[in-house]
C-alpha positions as CSV (number, residue, x, y, z in Angstrom):
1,X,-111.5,85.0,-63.0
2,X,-115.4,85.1,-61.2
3,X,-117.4,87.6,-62.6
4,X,-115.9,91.1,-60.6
5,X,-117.2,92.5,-57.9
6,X,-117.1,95.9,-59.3
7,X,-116.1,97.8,-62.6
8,X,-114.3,100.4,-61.4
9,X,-114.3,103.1,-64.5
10,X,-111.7,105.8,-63.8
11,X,-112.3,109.3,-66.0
12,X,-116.0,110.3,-66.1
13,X,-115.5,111.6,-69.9
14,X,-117.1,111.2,-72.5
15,X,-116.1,107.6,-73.1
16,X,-115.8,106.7,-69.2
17,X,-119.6,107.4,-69.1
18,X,-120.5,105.8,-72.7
19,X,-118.7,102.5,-71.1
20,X,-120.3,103.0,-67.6
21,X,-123.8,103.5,-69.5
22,X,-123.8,100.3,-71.3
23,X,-122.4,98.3,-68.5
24,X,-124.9,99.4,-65.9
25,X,-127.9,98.6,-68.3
26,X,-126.1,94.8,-68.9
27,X,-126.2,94.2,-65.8
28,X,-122.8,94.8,-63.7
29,X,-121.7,96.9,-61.1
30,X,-119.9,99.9,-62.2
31,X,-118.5,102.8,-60.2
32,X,-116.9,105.8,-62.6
33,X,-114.6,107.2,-60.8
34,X,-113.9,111.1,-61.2
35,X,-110.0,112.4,-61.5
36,X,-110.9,116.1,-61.3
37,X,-109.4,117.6,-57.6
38,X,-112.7,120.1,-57.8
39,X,-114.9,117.4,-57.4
40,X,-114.8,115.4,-54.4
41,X,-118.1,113.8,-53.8
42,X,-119.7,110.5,-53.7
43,X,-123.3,110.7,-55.4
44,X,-125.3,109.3,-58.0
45,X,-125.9,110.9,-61.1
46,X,-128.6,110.0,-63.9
47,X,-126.7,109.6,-67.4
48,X,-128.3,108.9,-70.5
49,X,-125.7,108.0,-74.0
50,X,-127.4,107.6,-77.6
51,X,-125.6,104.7,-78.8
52,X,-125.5,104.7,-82.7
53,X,-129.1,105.4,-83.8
54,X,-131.0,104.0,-81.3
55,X,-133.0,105.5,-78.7
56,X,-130.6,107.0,-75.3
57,X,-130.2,104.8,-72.8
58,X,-130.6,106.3,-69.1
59,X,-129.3,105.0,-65.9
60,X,-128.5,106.2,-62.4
61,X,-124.6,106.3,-62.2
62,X,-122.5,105.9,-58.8
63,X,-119.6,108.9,-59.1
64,X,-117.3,109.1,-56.8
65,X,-113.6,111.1,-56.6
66,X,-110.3,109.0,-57.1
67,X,-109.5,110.4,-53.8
68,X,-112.3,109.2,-51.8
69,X,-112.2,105.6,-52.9
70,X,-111.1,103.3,-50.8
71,X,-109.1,100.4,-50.9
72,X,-110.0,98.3,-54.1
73,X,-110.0,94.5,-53.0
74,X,-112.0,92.8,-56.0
75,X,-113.0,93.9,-59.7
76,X,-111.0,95.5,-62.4
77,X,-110.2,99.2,-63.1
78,X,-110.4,100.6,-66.3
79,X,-108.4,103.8,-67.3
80,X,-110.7,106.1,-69.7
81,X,-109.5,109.7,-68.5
82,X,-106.9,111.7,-70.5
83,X,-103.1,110.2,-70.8
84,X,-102.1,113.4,-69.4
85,X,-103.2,112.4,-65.9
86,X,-101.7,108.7,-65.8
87,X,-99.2,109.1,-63.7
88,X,-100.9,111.1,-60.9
89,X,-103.8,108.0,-61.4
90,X,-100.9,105.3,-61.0
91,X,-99.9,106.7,-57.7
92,X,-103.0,107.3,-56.2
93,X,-104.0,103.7,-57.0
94,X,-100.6,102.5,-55.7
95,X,-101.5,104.2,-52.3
96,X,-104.6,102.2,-52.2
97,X,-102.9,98.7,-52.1
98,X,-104.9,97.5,-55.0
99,X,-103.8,94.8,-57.5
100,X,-106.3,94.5,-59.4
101,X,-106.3,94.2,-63.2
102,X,-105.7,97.7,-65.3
103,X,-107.1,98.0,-68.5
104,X,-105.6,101.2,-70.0
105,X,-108.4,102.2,-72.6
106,X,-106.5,105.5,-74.1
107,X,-105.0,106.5,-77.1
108,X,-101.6,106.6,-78.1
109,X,-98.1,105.0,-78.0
110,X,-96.7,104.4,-74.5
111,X,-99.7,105.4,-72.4
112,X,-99.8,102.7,-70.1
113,X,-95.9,102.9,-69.4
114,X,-96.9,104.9,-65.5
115,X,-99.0,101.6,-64.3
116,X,-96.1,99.5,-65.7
117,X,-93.3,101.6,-63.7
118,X,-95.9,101.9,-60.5
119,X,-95.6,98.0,-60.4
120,X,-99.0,97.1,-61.2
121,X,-98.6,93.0,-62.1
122,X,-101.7,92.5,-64.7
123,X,-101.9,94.8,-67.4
124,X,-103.8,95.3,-70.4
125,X,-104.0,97.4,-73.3
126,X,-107.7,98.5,-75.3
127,X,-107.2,100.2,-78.6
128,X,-110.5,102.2,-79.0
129,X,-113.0,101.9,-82.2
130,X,-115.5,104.2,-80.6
131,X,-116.4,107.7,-80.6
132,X,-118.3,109.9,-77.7
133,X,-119.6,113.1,-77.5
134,X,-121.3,114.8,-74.5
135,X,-124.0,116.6,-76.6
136,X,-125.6,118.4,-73.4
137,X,-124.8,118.3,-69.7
138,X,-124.7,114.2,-68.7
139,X,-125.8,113.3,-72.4
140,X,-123.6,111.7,-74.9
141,X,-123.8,110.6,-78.1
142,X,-121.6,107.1,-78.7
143,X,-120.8,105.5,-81.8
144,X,-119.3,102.1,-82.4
145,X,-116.9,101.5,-85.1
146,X,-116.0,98.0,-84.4
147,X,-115.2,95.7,-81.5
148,X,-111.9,97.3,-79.5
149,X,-109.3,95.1,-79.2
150,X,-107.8,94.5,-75.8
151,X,-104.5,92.7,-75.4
152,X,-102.2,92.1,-72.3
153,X,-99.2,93.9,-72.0
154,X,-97.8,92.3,-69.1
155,X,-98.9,89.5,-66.1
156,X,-102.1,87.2,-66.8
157,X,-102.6,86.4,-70.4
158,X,-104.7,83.8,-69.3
159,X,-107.4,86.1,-67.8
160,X,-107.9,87.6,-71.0
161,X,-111.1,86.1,-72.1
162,X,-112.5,86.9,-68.6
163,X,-111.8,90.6,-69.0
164,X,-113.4,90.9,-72.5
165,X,-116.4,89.1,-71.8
166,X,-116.6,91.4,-68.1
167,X,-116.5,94.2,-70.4
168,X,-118.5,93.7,-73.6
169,X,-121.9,94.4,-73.9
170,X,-124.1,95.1,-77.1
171,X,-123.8,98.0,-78.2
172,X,-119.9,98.9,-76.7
173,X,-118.0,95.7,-78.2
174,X,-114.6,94.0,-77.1
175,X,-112.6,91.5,-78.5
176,X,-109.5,89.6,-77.5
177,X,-105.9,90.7,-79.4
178,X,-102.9,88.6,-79.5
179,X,-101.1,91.5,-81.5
180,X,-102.1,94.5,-79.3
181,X,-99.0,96.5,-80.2
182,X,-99.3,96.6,-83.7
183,X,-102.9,97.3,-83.1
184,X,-102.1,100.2,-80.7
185,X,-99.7,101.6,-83.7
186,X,-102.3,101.2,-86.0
187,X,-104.7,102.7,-84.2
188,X,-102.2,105.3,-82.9
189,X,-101.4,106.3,-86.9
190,X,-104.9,107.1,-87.6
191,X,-105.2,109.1,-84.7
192,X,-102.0,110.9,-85.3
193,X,-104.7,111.9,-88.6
194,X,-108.1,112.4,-86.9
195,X,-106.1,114.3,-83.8
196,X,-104.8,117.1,-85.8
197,X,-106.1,117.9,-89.0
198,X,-109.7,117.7,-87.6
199,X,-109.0,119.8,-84.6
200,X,-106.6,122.3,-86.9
201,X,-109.9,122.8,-89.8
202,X,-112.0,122.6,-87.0
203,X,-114.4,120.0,-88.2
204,X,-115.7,116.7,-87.6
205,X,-114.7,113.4,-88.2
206,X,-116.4,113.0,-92.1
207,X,-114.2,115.7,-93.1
208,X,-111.8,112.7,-95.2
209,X,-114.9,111.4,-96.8
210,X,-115.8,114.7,-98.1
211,X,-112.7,116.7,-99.0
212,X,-110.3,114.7,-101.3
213,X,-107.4,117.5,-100.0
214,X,-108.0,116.2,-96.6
215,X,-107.7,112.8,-97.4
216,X,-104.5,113.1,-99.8
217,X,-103.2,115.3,-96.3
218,X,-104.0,111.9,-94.4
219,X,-102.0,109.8,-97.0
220,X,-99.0,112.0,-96.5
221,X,-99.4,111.0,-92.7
222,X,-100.2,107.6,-92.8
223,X,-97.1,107.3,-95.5
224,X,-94.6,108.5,-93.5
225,X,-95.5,107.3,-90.1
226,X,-95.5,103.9,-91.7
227,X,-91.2,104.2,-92.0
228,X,-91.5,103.8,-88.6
229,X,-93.4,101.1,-88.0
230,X,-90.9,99.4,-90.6
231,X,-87.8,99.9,-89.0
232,X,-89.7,98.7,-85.5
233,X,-90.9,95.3,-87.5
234,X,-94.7,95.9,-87.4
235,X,-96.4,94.7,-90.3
236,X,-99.0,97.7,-91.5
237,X,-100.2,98.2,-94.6
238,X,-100.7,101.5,-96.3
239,X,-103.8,100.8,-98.1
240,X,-105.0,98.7,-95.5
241,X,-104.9,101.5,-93.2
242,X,-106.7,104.3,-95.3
243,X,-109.4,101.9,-96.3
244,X,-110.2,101.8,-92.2
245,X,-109.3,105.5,-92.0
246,X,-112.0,106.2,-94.5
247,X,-114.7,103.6,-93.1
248,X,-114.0,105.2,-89.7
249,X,-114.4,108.6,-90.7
250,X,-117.9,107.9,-92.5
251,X,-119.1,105.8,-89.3
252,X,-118.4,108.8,-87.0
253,X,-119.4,111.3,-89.7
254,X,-120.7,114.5,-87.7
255,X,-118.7,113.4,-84.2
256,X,-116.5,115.5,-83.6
257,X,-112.8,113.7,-82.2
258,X,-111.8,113.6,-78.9
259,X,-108.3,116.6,-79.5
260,X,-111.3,119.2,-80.7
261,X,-113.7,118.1,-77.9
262,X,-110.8,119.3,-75.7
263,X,-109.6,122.5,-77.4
264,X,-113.4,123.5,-77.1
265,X,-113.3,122.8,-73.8
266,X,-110.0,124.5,-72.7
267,X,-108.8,121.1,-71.8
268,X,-105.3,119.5,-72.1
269,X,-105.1,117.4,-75.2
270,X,-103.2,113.9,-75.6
271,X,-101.4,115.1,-78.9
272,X,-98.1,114.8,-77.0
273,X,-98.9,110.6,-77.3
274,X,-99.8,110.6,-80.9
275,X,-98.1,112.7,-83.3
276,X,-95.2,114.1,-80.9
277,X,-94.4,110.9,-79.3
278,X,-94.2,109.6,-83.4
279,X,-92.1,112.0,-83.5
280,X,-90.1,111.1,-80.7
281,X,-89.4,107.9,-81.6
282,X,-88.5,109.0,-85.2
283,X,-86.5,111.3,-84.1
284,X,-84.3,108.6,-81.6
285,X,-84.1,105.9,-84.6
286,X,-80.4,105.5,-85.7
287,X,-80.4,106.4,-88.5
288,X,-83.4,109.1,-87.7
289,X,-86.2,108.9,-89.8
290,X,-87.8,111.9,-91.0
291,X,-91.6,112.6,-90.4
292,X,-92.1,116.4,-90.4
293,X,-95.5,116.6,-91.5
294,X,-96.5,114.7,-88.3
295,X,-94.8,116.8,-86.1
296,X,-95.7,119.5,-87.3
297,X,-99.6,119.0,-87.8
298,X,-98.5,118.3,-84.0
299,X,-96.6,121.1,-82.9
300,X,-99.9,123.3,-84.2
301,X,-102.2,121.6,-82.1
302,X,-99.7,121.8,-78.9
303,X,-99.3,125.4,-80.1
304,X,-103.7,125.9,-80.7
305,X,-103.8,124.5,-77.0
306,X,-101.8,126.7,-75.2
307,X,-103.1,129.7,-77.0
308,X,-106.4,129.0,-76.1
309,X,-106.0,127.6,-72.6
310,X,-104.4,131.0,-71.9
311,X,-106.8,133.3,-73.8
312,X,-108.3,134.3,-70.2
313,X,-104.7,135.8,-69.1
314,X,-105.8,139.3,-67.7
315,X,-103.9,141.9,-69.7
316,X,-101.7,139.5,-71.6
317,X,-100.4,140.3,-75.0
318,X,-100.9,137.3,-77.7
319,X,-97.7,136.5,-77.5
320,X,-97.9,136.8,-74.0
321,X,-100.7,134.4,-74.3
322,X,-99.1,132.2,-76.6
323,X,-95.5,131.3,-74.3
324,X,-96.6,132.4,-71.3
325,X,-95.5,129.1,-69.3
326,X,-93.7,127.5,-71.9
């Protein structure tokens, strides 16, 4: 594969922008693509991202809406906004006769399933080591953990190498993965941790390195998410698994994760692909395999999310407010 044409980085997040940053100050040619239906222009907009400790970077940034961009001939795409909005992304791509690789960089099990089922021939899956916050308006603070792993999920496996090195720069690393499933259950695990009890204490990321209670609460988690993984033939280690829990937690110590960013924000979370869709699956296995803490860490945060995203109601009881639209 040449070197694309254009980076096309769909979901002008906190990530999406920590990405686009980086990119744009190594060189390539990045457009981030905005999802929101409120915002449909095509402008440039000067973003600066801290990355780790060193001083912000600032660029100019081209924006434009998904629905103003036209028809995608050369390049790759890479997903970065919220699972929730995959499937109305899929089709809107799919209008636009593009066939260019995906790169689905998300959490969470089964995320890349609409681009799959839209027909899209060369997939590829990124399990995120990175953290971003937007600190003030267009200013983020980013921090590494370690090089994501991207794998392919379907079509070119071959074009793999090309995609990494088209993505990696300095400061936001990538790496090639042969395994990228049991990665993205890995991965999916610890965020099935972060994702709840963070956003349900309302605190940041260090929280397991300081509270031992937490962190005995994340065991309980990582222990019985891990009879799934079993029974689906993935090979993860408990021990393993809270050892990079705990380095992760101390490397983003302060940040706070992505589910609390939201419920600040009165946005839709993704808990629905992390601990419910655990759940799911548990809950399908024959026989089923129990893993109530999980869902139910879960269930609060789908619960947290719908009470606040309705704490505006006009006259609204809180139990109004709580089920109104369930």
């Amino acid at each position: 594969m040449p070197v694309a044409n254009k980076i096309y980085i769909v979901g002008a997040g906190a990530i999406g922008m920590s990405l686009a940053v980086n990119l744009i100050q190594s060189g390539r040619s990045v457009v981030a693509v905005r999802t929101s239906r409120h915002q449909d222009s095509w402008d440039t907009v000067q973003i600066a991202v801290q990355c780790n400790e060193n001083l912000p970077i600032e660029v100019p940034v081209e924006m434009v809406s998904l629905s103003r961009l036209e028809s995608l001939r050369n390049g790759l795409i890479v997903i970065t906004a919220k699972a929730t909005a995959n499937r109305l992304i899929a089709s809107q791509l799919k209008q636009k006769m593009t066939n260019l690789p995906i790169i689905v960089m998300q959490n969470g099990i089964g995320v890349e399933s609409p681009y799959i089922e839209s027909g899209f021939p060369d997939i590829y899956r990124c399990v995120l080591y990175a953290t971003s916050q937007e600190r003030e308006e267009n200013f983020f603070r980013f921090r590494s953990v370690a090089a994501s792993p991207i794998g392919t999920v379907q079509g070119d496996s071959g074009e793999l190498k090309n995609i990494v090195e088209q993505l990696n720069t300095s400061n936001f690393q990538f790496r090639t993965e042969d395994r990228v499933t049991e990665e993205t259950w890995k991965k999916t695990i610890m965020n099935a941790v972060f994702n709840s009890i963070c956003p349900l204490l309302e605190v940041d990321n260090g929280i397991f390195c300081r509270d031992k209670r937490v962190a005995e609460i994340a065991v309980e988690i990582v222990r019985e998410t891990l009879e799934v993984t079993k029974r689906l033939g993935l090979d993860l280690n408990e021990k393993a698994l809270m050892e990079q829990l705990l380095r992760i937690s101390e490397r983003s110590d302060g940040q706070l994760i992505s589910t609390l960013q939201d419920l600040k924000n009165g946005n839709e979370t993704e808990i629905e692909f992390l601990n419910l869709e655990i759940a799911r699956i548990a809950e399908e296995m024959i026989p089923r395999i129990e893993v109530s803490k999980t869902k139910l860490l879960g269930e609060l945060v789908l619960i947290k999310s719908k009470m606040q995203g309705n704490r505006a109601l006009p006259g609204a009881s809180p139990y109004q407010a709580a089920f109104s639209g369930t």
